[in-house]
DRENDO-1510 file (C-alpha; in Angstrom, 1 decimal, always signed):
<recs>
REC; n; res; u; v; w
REC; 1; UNK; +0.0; +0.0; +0.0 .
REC; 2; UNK; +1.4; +3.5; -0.3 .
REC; 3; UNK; +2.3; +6.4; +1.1 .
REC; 4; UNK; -0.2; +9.5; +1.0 .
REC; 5; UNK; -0.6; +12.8; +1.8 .
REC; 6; UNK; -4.2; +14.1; +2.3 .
REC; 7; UNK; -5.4; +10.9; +1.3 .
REC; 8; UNK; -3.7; +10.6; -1.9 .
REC; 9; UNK; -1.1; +8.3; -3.3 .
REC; 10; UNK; +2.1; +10.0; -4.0 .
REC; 11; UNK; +3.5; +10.2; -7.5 .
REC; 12; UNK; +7.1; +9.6; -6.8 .
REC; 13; UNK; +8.2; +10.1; -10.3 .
REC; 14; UNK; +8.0; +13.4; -10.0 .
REC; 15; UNK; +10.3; +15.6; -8.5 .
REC; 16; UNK; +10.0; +16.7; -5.0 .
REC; 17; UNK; +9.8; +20.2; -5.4 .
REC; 18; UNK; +6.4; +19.5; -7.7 .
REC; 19; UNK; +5.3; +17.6; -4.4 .
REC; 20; UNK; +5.6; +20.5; -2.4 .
REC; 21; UNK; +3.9; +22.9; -4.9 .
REC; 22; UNK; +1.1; +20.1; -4.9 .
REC; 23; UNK; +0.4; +20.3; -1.5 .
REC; 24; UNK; +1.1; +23.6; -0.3 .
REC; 25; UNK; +0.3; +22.6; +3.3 .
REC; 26; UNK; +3.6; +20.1; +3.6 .
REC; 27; UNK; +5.3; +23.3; +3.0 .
REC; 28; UNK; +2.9; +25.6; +5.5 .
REC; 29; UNK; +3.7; +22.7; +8.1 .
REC; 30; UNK; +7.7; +22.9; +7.1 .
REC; 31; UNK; +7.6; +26.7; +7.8 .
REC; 32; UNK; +5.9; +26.5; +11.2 .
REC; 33; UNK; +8.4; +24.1; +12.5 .
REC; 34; UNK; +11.0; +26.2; +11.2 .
REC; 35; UNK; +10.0; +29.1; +13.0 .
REC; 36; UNK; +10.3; +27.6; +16.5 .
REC; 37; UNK; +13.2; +28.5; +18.7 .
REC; 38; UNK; +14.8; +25.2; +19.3 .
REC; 39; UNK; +14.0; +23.7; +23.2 .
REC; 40; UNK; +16.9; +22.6; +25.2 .
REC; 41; UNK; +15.3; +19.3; +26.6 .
REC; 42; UNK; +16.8; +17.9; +29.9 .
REC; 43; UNK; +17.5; +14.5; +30.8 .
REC; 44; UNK; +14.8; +14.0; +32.7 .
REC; 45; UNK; +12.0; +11.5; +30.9 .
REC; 46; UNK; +14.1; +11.6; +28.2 .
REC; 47; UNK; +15.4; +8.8; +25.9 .
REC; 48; UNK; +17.9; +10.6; +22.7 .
REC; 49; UNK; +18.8; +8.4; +20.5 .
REC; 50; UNK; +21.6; +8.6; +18.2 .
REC; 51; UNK; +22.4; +7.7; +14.6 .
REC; 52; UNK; +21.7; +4.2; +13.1 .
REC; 53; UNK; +19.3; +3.7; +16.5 .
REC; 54; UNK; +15.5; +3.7; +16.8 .
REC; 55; UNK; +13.2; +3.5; +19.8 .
REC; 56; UNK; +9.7; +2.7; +20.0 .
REC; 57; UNK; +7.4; +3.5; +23.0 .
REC; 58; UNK; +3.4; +4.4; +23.6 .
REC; 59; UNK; +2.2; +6.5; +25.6 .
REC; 60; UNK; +1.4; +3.9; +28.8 .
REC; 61; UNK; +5.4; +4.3; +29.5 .
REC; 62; UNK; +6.1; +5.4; +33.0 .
REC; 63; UNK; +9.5; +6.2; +32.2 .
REC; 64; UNK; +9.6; +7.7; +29.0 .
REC; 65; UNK; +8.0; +10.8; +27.7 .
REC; 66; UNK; +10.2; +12.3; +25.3 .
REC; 67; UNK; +11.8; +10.9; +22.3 .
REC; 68; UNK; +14.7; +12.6; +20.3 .
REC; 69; UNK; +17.4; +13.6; +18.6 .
REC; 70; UNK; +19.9; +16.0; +17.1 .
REC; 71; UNK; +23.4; +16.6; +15.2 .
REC; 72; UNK; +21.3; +15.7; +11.9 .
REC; 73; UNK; +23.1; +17.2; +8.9 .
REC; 74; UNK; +22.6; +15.6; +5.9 .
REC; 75; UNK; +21.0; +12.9; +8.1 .
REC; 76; UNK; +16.6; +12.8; +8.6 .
REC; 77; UNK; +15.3; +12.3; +11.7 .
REC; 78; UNK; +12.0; +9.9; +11.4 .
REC; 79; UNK; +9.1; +10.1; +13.4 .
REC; 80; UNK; +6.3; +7.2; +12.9 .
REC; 81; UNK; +3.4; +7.3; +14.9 .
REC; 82; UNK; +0.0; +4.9; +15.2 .
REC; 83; UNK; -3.0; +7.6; +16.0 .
REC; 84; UNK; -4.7; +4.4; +17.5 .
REC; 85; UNK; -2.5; +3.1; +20.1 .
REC; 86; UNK; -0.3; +5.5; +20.1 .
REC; 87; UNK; +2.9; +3.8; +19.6 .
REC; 88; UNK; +5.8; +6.2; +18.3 .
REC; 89; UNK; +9.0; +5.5; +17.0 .
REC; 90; UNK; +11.8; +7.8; +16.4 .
REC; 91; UNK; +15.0; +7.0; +14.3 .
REC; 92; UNK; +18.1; +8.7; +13.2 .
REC; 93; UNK; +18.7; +8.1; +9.6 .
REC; 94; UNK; +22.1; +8.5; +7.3 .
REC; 95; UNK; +21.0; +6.5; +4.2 .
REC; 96; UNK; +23.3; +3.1; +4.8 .
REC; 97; UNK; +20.1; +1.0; +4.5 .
REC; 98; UNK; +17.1; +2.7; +4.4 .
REC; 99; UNK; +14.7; +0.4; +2.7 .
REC; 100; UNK; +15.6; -2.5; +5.9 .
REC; 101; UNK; +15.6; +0.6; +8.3 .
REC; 102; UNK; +12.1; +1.5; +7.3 .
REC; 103; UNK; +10.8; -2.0; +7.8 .
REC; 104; UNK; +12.1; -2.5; +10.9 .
REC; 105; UNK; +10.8; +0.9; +12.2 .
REC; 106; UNK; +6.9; +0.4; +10.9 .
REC; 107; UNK; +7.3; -4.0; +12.5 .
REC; 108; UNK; +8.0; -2.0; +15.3 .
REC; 109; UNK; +5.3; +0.4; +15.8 .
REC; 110; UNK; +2.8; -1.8; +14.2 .
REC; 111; UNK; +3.9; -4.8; +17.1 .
REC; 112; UNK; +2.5; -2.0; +19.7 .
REC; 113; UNK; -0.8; -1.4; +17.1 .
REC; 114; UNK; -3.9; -3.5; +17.1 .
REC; 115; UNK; -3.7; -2.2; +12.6 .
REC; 116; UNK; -7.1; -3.4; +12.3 .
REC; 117; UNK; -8.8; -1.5; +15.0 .
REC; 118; UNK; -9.0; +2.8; +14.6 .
REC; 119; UNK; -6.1; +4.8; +13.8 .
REC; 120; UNK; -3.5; +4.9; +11.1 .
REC; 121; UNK; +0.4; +5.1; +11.0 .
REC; 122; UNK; +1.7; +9.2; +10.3 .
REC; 123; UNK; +5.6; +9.4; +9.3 .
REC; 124; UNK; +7.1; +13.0; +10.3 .
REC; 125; UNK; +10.7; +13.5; +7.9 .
REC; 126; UNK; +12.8; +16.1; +9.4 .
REC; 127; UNK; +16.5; +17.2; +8.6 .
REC; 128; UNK; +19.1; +18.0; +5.7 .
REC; 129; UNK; +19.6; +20.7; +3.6 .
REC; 130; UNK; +20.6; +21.7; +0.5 .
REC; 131; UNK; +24.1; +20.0; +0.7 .
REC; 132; UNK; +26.8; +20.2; -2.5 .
REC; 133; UNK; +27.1; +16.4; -2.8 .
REC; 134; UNK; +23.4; +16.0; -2.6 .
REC; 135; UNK; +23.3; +13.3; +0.0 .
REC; 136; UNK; +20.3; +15.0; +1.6 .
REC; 137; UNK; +18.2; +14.4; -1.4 .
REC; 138; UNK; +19.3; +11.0; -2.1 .
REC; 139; UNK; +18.0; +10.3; +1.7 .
REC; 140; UNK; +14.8; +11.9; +1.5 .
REC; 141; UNK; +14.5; +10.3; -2.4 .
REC; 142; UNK; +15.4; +6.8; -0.6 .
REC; 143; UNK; +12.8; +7.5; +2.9 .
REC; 144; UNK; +10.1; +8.1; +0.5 .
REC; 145; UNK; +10.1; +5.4; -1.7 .
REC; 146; UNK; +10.9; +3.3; +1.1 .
REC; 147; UNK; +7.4; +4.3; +3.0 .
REC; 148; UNK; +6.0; +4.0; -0.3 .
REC; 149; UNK; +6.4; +0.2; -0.5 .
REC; 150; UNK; +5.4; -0.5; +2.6 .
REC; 151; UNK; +2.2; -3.4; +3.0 .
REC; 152; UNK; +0.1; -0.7; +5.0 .
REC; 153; UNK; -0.8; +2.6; +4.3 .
REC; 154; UNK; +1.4; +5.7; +5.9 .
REC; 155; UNK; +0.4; +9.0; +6.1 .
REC; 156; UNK; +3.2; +11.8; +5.2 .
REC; 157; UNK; +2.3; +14.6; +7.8 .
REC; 158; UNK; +5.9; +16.7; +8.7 .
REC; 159; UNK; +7.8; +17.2; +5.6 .
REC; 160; UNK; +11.2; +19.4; +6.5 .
REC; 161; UNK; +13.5; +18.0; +4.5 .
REC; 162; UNK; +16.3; +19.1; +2.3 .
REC; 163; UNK; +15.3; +22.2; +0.2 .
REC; 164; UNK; +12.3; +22.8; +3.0 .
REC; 165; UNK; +15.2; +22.9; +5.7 .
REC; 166; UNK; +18.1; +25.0; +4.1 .
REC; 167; UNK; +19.3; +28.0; +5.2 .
REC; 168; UNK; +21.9; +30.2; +3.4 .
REC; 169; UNK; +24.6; +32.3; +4.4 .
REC; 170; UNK; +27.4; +33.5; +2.2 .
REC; 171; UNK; +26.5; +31.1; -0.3 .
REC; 172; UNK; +27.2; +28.5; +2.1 .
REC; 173; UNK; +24.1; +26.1; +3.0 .
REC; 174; UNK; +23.3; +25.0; +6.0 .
REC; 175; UNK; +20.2; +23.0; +8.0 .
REC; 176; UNK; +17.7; +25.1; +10.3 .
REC; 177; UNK; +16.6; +22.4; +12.3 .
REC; 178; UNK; +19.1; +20.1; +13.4 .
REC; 179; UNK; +17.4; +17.7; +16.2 .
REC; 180; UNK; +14.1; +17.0; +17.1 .
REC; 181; UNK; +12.0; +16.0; +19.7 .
REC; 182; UNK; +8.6; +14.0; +20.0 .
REC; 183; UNK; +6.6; +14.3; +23.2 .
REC; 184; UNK; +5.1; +10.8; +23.4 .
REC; 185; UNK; +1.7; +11.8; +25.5 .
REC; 186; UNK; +0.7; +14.4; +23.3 .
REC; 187; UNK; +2.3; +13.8; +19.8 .
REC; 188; UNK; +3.8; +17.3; +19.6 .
REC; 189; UNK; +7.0; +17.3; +17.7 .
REC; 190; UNK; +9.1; +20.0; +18.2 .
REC; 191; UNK; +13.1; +21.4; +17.4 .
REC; 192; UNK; +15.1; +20.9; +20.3 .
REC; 193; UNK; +18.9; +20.0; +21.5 .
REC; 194; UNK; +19.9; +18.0; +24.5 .
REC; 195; UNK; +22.7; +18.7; +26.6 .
REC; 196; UNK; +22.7; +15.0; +27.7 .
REC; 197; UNK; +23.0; +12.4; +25.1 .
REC; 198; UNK; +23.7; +9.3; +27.1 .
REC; 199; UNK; +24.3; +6.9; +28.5 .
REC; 200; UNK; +27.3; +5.4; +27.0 .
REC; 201; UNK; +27.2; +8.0; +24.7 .
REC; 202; UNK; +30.7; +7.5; +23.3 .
REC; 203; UNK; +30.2; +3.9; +23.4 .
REC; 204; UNK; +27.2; +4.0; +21.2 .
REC; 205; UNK; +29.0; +6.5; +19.1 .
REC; 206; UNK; +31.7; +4.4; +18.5 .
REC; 207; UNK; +29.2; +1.5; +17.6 .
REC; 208; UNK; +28.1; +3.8; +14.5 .
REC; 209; UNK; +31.4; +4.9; +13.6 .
REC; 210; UNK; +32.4; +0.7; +13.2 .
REC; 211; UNK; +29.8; +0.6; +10.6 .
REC; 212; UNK; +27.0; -0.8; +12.9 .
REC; 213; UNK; +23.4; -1.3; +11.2 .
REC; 214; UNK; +20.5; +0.1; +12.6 .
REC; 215; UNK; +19.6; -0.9; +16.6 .
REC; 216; UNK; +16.9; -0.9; +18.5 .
REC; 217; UNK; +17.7; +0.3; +22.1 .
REC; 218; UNK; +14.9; +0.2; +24.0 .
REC; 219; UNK; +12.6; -2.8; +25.6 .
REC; 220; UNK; +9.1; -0.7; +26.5 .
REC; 221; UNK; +7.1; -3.2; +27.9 .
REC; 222; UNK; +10.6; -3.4; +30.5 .
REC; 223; UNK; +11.0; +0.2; +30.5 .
REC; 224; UNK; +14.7; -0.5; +30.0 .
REC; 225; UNK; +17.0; +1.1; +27.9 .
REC; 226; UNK; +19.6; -1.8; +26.5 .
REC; 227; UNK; +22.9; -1.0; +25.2 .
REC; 228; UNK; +24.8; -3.8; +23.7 .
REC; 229; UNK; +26.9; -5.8; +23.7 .
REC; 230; UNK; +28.7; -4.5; +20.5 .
REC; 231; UNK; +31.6; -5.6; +18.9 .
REC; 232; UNK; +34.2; -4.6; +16.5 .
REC; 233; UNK; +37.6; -4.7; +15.3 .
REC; 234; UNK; +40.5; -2.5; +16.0 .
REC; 235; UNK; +39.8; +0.7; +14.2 .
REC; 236; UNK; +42.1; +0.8; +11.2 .
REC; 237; UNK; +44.7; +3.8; +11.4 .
REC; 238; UNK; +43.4; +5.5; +14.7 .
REC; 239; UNK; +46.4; +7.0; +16.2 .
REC; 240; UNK; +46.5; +9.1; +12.5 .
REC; 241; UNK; +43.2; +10.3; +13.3 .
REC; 242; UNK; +43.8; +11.4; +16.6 .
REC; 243; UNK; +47.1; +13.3; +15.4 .
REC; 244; UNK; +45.0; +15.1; +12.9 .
REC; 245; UNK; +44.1; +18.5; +13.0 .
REC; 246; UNK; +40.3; +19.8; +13.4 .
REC; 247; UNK; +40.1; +20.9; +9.7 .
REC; 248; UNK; +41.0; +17.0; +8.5 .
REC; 249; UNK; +38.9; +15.7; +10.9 .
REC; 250; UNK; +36.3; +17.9; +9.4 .
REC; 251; UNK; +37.1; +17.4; +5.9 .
REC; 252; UNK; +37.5; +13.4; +6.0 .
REC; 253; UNK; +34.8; +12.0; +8.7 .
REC; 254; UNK; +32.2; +14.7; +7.7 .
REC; 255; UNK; +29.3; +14.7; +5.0 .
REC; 256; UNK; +29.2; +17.9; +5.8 .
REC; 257; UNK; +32.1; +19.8; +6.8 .
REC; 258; UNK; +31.0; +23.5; +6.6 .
REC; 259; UNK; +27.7; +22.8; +7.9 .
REC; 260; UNK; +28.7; +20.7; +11.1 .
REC; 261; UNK; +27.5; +22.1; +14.7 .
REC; 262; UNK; +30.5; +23.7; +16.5 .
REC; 263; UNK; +31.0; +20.1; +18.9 .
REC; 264; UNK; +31.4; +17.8; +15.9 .
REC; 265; UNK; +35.3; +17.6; +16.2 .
REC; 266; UNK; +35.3; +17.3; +20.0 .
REC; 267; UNK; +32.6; +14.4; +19.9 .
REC; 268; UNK; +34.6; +12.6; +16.7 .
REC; 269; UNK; +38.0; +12.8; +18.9 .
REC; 270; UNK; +36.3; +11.2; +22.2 .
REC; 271; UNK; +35.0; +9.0; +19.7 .
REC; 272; UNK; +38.0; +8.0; +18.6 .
REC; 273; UNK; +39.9; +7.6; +21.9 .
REC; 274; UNK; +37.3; +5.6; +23.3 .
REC; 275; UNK; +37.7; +3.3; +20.1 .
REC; 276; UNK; +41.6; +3.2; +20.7 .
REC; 277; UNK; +41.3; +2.3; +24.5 .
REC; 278; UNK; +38.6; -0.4; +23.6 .
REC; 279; UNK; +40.0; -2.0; +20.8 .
REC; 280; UNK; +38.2; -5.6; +21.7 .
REC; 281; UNK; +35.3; -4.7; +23.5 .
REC; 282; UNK; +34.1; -8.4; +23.8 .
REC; 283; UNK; +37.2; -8.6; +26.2 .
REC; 284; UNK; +36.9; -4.5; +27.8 .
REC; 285; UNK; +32.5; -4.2; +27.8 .
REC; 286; UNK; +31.2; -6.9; +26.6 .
REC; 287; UNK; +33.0; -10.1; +28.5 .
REC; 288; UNK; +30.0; -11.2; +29.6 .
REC; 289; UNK; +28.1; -10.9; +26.4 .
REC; 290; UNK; +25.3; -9.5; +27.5 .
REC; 291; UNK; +23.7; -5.7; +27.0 .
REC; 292; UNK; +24.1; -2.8; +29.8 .
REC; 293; UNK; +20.8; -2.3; +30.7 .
REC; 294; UNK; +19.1; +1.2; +32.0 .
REC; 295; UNK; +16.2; +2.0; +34.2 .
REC; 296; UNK; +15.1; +5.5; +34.5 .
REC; 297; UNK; +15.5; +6.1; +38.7 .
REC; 298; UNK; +12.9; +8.5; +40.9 .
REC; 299; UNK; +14.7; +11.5; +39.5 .
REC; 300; UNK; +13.8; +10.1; +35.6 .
REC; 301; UNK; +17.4; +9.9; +34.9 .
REC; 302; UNK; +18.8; +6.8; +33.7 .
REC; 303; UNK; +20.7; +4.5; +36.3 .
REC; 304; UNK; +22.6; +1.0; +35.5 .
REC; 305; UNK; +21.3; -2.0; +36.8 .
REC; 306; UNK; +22.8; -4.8; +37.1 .
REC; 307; UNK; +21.5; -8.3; +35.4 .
REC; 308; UNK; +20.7; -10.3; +37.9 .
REC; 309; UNK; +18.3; -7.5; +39.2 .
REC; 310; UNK; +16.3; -7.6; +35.8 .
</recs>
């Protein structure tokens, strides 16, 4: 079945800027969410996932209200969302393998979705820009014909992609929204930024940087927040990295380098030491082969538990 907007199946073949002049709205919708300030969202009920992971709540969750994510260049941020039960799903997408991604994400909302009862499944796309190498529009190309071949029907609602998220400045291009967050008891999706982006946030980072696949981190009918066990391989050449300067950091492990928020470097580096002090993590994390696993505490701050508590 396809994807639609307003009811109606999209005609793919055409280019996307005739999609937008079709439905005026899409770009009406863009523009609002442009125009908000971006929220600094603390930790608290917060899960923030990071690129290549998805997480997929309802609204019943005592634990988690807020879903999100930021530090989207040429990367979309994907919010799916049943209307029924509820169940919303937010992933952080960089075009390795969209068409798997995109089934995964819709198994997973639709395994908290009774599909034949009321409701229907809404896909928000938010992120890029107008980027020289045009990996932005090959995402959003890729994101909508993936939704497109989907078995059920999905509604395109948020559209702020690409051309409908660039902002220029002296000829340079650059996103306007660069992280998002969905408020799982209400549906609102707004822009936002996290100062926190844990736990393990250099472990999970170095996960994505080892060419991981896309991960689902979160167990909702647990309320626990699983990371692991990963495992990789010594990461060819990183001593050269870490010798490097910012600007060839920039220039060789960006897909973006003029557009890139001002932490980029800083988070690559930590990145990259944590990968040169873990070279085996099945012998440094993961001896035990099993997943560090989260519960958000009284405060609604994630806390470590151990596994014979779970």
């Amino acid at each position: 079945m396809p994807l639609l907007i307003n009811g109606e199946r999209i005609d793919l073949a055409r280019p996307t800027g005739d999609m937008i002049r079709a439905y005026p709205y899409l770009e009406e919708k863009a523009k609002l969410l442009r125009s908000q300030p971006a929220r600094i969202v603390e930790p608290k009920g917060l899960l923030y996932v990071q690129q290549r992971e998805f997480a997929v709540t309802t609204p019943k969750d005592g634990s988690v209200s807020i879903l999100g994510s930021d530090d989207a260049t040429t990367c979309h941020i994907v919010v799916l969302r049943h209307t029924g039960s509820g169940a919303t799903c937010l992933t952080h997408c960089d075009g390795s393998d969209t068409e798997a991604e995109v089934s995964l994400i819709m198994s997973s909302v639709k395994s908290f979705s009774n599909t034949t009862g009321y409701g229907r499944l809404e896909v928000h796309l938010v992120g890029g820009f107008n980027d020289d190498r045009q990996l932005s529009q090959k995402l959003t190309n890729q994101l909508l014909r993936a939704f497109d071949v989907q078995p059920d029907d999905v509604h395109l609602v948020t559209f702020c992609v690409t051309e409908l998220n660039d902002r220029e400045e002296k000829d340079i291009h650059f996103p306007i929204i660069y992280g998002i967050a969905v408020n799982v008891k209400t549906a609102e999706i707004f822009p936002a930024t996290f100062p926190e982006k844990g736990p393990d946030e250099d472990l999970r980072s170095a996960h994505v940087l080892t060419g991981a696949s896309l991960t689902n981190i979160y167990d909702a009918t647990k309320e626990q927040l699983h990371i692991g066990p990963y495992f990789w391989r010594p990461f060819p050449h990183v001593d050269f990295w870490l010798e490097q300067d910012d600007k060839q950091i920039l220039q060789n492990l960006s897909t973006s380098p003029l557009a890139e928020p001002p932490h980029f470097v800083s988070h690559i580096r930590s990145t990259l030491t944590f990968l040169k002090e873990h070279p085996f993590p099945s012998r440094s994390l993961f001896p035990d082969r099993k997943p560090r696993i989260y519960k958000k505490n009284e405060e609604g701050l994630w806390e470590q538990v151990c596994s014979d508590k779970i």
